[in-house]
N, C-alpha and C positions, 0 to 999 in steps of 0.2 A: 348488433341489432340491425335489423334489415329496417331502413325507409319504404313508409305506405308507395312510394311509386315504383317500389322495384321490381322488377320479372317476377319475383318467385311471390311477395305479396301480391300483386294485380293478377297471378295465377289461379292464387288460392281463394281470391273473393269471384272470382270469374267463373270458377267449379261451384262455388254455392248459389253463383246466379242461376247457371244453367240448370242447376239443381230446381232449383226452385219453378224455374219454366217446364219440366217436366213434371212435376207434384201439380203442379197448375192447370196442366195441361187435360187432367185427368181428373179434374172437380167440374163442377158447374161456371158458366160464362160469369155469374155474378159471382161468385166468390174469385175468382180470377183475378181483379185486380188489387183486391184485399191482399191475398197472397203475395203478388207480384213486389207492392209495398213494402210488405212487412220484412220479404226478405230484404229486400235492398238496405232496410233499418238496420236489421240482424246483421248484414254482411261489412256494414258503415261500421258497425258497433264491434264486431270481432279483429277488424283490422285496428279500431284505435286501443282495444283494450291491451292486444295481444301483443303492437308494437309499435306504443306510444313513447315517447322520451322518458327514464327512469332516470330521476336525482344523480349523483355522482356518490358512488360510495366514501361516505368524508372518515378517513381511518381515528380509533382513537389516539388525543395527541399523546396519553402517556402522562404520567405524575411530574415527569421530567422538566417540560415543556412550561411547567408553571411555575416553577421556581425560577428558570431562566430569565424570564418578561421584567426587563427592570433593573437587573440585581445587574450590570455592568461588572459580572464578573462569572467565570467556574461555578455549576452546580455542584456543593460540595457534599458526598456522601463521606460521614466518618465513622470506620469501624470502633467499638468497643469493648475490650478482652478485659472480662473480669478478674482474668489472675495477674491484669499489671495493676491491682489494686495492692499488692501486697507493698510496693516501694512506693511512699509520696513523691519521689521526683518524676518518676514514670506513670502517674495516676492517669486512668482512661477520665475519669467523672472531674479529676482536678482541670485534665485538659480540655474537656467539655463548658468545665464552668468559664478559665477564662477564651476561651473563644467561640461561643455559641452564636456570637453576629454574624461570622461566617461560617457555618453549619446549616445543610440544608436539613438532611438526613441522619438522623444515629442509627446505626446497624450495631446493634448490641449482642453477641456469641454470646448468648442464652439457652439455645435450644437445639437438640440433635431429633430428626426421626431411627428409630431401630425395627426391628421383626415387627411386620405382619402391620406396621404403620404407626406403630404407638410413641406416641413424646414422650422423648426420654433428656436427661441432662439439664433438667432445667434449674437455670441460675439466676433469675429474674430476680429483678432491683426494683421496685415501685417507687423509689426515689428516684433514682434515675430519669424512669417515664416521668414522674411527675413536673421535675427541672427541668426536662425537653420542651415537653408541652404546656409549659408555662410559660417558657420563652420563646416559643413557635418556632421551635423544631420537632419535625417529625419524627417519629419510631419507627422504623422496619428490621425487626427481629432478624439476624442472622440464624438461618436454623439449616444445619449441617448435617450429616447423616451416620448411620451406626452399619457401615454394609448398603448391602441394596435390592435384601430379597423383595422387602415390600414392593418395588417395582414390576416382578414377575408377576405377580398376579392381579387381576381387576380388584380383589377382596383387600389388597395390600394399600392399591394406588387410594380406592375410595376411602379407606378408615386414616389413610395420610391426609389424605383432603379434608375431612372431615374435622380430622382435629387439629389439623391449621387455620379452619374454619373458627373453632373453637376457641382455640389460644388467640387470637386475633380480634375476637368480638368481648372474649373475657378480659384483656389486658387492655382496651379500648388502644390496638396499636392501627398504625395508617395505615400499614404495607407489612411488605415479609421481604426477605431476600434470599433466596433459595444456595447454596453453597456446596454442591453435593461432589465429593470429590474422591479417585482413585473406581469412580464406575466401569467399569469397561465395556467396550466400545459395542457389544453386541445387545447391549441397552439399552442404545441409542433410541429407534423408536418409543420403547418405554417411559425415556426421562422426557421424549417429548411431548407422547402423550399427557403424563404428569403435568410437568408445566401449563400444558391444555389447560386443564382441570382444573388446576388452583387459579390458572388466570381468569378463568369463566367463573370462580364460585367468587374470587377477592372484587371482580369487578361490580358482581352484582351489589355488593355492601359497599362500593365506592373504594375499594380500598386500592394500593397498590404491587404490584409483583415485579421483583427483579431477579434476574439470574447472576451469580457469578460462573464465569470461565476460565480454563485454562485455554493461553497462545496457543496459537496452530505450528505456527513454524520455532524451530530449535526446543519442540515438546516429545516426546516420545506420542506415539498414535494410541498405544497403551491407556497413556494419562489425559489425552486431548480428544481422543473419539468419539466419546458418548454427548459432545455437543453439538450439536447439528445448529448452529451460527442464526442460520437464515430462519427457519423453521422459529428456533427460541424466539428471536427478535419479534416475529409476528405474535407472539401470545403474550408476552409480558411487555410493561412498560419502560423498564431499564436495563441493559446486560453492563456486569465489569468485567473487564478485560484483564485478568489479574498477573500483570507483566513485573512479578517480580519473582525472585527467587532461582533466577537461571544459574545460580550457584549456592548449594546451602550447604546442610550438614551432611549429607550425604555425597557431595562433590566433592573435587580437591577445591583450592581456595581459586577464589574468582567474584568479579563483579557480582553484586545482586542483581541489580536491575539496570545492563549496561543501555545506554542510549542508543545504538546502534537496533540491538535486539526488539527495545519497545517501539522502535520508529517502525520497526521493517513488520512488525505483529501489528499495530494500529493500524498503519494503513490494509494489512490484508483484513482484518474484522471490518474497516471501513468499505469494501468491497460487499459485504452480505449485509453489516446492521447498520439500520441508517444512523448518522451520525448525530441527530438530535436525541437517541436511545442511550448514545453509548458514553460508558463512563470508565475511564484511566484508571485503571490501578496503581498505587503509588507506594513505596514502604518510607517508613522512618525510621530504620535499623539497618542492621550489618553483622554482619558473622566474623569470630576470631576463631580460627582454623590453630590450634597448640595440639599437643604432642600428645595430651591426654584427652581429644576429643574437641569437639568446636562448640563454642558457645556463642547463644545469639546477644547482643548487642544493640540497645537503642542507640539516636543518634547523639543522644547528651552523652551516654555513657561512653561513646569511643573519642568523643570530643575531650572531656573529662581525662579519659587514658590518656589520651596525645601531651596534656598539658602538664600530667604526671609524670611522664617520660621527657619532658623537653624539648620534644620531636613537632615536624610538620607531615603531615599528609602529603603522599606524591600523587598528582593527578594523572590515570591514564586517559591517554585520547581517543577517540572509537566509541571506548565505552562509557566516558564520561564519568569516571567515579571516582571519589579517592580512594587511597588504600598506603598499608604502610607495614611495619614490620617491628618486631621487638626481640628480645631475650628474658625469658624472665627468668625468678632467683636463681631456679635449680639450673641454668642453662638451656631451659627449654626453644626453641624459635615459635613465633605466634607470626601471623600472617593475617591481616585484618582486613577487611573489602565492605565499605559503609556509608549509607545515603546521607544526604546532608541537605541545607537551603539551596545549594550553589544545583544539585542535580535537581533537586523540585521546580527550581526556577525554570530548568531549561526543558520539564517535562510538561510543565502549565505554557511555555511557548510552542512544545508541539500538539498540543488541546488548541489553544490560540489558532496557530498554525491550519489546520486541518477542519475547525469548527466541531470538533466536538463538545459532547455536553458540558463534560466536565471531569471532575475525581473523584475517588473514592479512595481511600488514606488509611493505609494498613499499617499502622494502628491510631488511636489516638492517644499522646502520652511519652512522652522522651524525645518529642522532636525539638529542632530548634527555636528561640522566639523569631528569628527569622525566617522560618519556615512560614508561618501563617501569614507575616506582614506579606510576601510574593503574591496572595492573592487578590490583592487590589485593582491591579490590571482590569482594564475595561478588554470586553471581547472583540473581537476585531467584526466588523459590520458586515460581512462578506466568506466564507468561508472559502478558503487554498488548501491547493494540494492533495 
């Protein structure tokens, strides 16, 4: 913004002066100073209209940003996977019920988009919503995708918006959190356009929109390209960083989510998204890697194993994870790599650490009781690092 006393301002009202003494000049003696006036009014009034001081654009703060004020602790989004309904000790809704004091968000896997934009996979629980929002916890539907034609075309992107529009006002939920994964990378503009959209259509009903992503670094560009970091962060109100699984079923055996890997991914996400946006992904489980294929593992269940076998957990350093080994009947060898309180702890100190928002906790249901007691910590007043 140019100041009225600059060269190029005092230029521009100087040509309309002289302007005006020409037009003047060329009327009658008595209209002359009428004229002479009026410009100088006109030429007052076009310098302040045109480059008067304008407000500061005050960005929106994000759904985020309000849970934080107060709560002397991690905003905590917590996912919920209908099919660990099948085992009461792993229940997503048992673990809901007893720890909804510290619950900001429930991100419920309810919903997929498929072909040409339409919802598909819906698993919805109106009990669920109901016990959230009764104990003032919010819902933001995790809604995950079937492919990714609908993104190809304007016809695809609108009737997705549309009926997340839909689903969102029919299920009275707060927010959404978008999940869209294995897109490739030549998308990229598309899913951000997408994101656009739904965050324009959720904002107007007050609602909220989050993204989840995969890490940038130790990801294939395959699996991590179609996010564009910076770009998401400005349209939605929360992205998660979903730093787990750098060893699964389709690796040989290895940490899940070694501390090394999610330190060195946080801080590059904390590079493009601002860090009152951003929220930790975190797992409650672990993979046993056996002879006949790997199965996944909550954290009670490999706890549970250990104390079946006799055995303790060996901790590696680096990656900060236990893990441990076995033989089962047939002589099989298992190889086990599994999150626990001890690695939560020390990922809510690099949240702490860094000032990010908070976590979001994949899954809820099979984690430890000392899992949830760690989030008591007050936030540190100052953000590091």
């Amino acid at each position: 913004m140019l100041p009225p006393e600059s060269p190029e301002v005092q230029g521009l009202a100087g040509r309309f002066r002289a302007l005006t003494h020409i037009v003047a000049s060329l009327l009658a003696p008595r209209w002359r100073w009428a004229l002479w006036a009026g410009g100088g009014i006109v030429a007052a009034g076009l310098i302040v209209l045109l480059f008067r001081p304008h407000p500061p654009v005050v960005p929106r703060p994000g759904a985020i940003g309000r849970f934080m004020a107060g709560t002397g602790r991690p905003v905590v989004m917590g996912f919920y996977e209908p099919l660990m309904e099948t085992s009461p000790a792993s229940s997503s809704f048992a673990s809901l019920k007893a720890n909804y004091p510290k619950i900001d968000v429930l991100a419920p896997y309810w919903f997929r988009i498929g072909w040409g934009g339409t919802l598909e996979n819906n698993t919805s629980n109106r009990q669920v919503t109901a016990f959230a929002h009764s104990h003032r916890v919010e819902v933001w539907p995790l809604v995950g995708n079937n492919g990714y034609e609908m993104l190809t075309t304007s016809t695809g992107r609108h009737l997705t918006v549309s009926n997340l529009v839909t689903l969102a006002r029919r299920g009275r939920y707060d927010g959404i959190v978008l999940d869209w994964e294995l897109v490739p990378a030549s998308q990229r503009n598309n899913y951000t356009h997408l994101v656009g959209e739904i965050g324009r259509a959720f904002h107007r009903m007050k609602k909220s929109v989050a993204v989840a992503v995969f890490p940038k670094i130790g990801v294939s560009r395959d699996v991590q390209g179609v996010y564009d970091y910076r770009a998401l962060a400005r349209e939605a109100d929360a992205i998660v960083l979903m730093t787990y699984d750098h060893h699964e079923s389709s690796t040989p055996p290895g940490p899940v989510a070694p501390m090394n890997w999610v330190s060195a991914n946080l801080h590059d996400a904390l590079g493009r998204i601002p860090r009152e946006k951003l929220l930790l992904g975190v797992a409650t489980y672990g993979y046993d890697w056996g002879p006949r294929g790997v199965e996944t593992l909550t954290t009670t269940e490999a706890n549970d194993l250990l104390k079946k076998l006799g055995k303790k957990a060996l901790w590696a350093v680096g990656s900060e994870e236990p893990h441990f080994t076995y033989t089962d009947a047939g002589g099989g060898i298992h190889t086990v790599w599994f999150e626990n309180a001890k690695t939560f702890s020390q990922k809510l100190e690099l949240v702490k650490r860094t000032g990010t928002a908070g976590v979001a906790i994949w899954r809820l249901g099979g984690s430890e009781r000392a899992f949830w007691k760690a989030l008591g910590y007050p936030l540190a007043p100052q953000a590091r690092g």
